[in-house]
N, C-alpha and C positions, 0 to 999 in steps of 0.2 A: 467551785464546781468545775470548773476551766479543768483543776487538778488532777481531781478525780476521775474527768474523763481521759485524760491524759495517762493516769494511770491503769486505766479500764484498758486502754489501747494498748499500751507498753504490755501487762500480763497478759494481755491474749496474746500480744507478737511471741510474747515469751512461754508462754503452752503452747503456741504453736509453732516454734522453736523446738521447745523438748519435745513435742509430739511430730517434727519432723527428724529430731535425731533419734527417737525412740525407733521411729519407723525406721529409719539407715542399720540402725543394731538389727530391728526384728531381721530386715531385709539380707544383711550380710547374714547372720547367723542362719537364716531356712531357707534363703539360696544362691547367695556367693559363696560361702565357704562347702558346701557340699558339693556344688558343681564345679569350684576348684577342685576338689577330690577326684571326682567323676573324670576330670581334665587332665587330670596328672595320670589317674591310670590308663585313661585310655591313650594316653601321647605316651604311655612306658609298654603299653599294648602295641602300638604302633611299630616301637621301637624294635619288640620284638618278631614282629611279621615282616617287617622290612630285612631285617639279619637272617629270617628265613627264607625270603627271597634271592636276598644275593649269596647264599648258601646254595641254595638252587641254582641260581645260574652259573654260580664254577661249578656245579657240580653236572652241568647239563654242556655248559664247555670243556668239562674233563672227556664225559663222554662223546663229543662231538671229536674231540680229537684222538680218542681211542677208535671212533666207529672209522675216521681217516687212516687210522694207521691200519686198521684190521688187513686191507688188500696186500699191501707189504707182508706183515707179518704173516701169511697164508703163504705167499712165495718163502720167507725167510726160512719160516719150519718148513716149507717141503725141501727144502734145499738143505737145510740144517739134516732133513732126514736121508735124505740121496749121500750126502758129502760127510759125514759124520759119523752113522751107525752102520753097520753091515745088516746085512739079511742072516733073519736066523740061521739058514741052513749053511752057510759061509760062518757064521760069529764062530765055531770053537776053533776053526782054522786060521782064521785072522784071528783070534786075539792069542792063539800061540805065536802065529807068528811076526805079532807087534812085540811077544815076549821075549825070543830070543832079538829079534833085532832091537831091539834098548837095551839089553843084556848085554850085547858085544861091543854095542857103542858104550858102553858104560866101563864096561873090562870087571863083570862083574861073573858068578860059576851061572850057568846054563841055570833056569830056575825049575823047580820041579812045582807044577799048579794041579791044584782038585777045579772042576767046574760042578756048579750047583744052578741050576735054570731055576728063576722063580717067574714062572706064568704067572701074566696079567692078565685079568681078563676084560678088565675096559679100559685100561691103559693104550695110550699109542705105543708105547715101546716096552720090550721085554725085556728084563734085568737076570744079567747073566753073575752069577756070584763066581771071586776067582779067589783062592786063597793061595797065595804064592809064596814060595821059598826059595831063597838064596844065599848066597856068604860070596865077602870079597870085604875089601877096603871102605871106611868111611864114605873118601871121597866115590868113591865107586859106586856105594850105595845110594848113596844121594842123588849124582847122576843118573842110576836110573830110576829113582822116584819120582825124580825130575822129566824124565822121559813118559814115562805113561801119562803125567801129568799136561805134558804140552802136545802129546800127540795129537793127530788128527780123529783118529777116533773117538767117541765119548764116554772116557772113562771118569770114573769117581772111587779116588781112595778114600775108603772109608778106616781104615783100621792101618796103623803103622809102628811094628814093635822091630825093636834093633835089641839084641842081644851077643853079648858074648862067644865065640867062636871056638873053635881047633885053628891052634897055629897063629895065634895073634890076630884071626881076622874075624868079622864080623859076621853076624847072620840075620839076615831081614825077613819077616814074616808081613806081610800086607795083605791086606785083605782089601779086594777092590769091586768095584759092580761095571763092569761093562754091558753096556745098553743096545739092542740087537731092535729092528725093526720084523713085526712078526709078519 
């Protein structure tokens, strides 16, 4: 009898055994492994709020140092505009005569130029179109390409064709925009 009870005890430790490891399976499977899931997305959620934040804040110290530089840069362009471009009603007289002076420092022919004004009309600055012709030497022409290009006024050559000449020499055609304050 002794046995019997002995093994009465032992089967139920052991149903309640497997009825305690049945329960650990139920338990993982309907709610450790989902709310590992739930855990994993939301720590990859996280992950990506947080890389939104610190995106924001360079992007809020970018602008903190653009809104620093703005005072500067308000003097730089009014100054860039004083020292830089002429007044419309001076630009066809200055930009002849930046023409001939880099022309003779160059040792290049007097250039013969068309002016074409393109008004702007929300632009800060007015663009004056110059189509220029000249002939001399390589090196001549260069120097004065080199010239309009480092002058003080604010020119932009757009357009730069060298061609063949009379008399061995060359002839420059450039097309340029000089910028006039209106």
């Amino acid at each position: 009898m002794r046995k019997s009870r002995r093994q009465i005890v032992i089967r139920m430790i052991e149903v309640a055994g497997l009825g305690l490891v049945a329960l650990d399976v139920a338990a993982y499977l309907a709610v450790y492994r989902p709310l590992g899931s739930k855990i994993a997305v939301e720590q990859q959620h996280y992950s990506v709020e947080r890389e939104k934040v610190r995106e924001q804040q360079a992007r809020i110290g970018r602008l903190e140092k653009f809104q620093a530089a703005l005072p500067q840069t308000a003097e730089q362009l009014e100054n860039f505009r004083e020292h830089r471009t002429s007044p419309r009603r001076r630009g066809y007289s200055t930009a002849e005569h930046l023409l001939r002076k880099v022309a003779d420092a160059a040792g290049v022919q007097p250039p013969s130029v068309t002016f074409r004004l393109y008004p702007a009309h929300d632009d800060p600055l007015e663009r004056l179109g110059l189509e220029i012709n000249t002939g001399g030497s390589y090196p001549g022409l260069l120097k004065f390409a080199h010239g309009l290009e480092t002058a003080n006024d604010f020119i932009l050559i757009r357009e730069f064709n060298l061609a063949a000449g009379e008399n061995g020499m060359l002839s420059l055609r450039l097309g340029a925009d000089f910028y006039l304050t209106p």
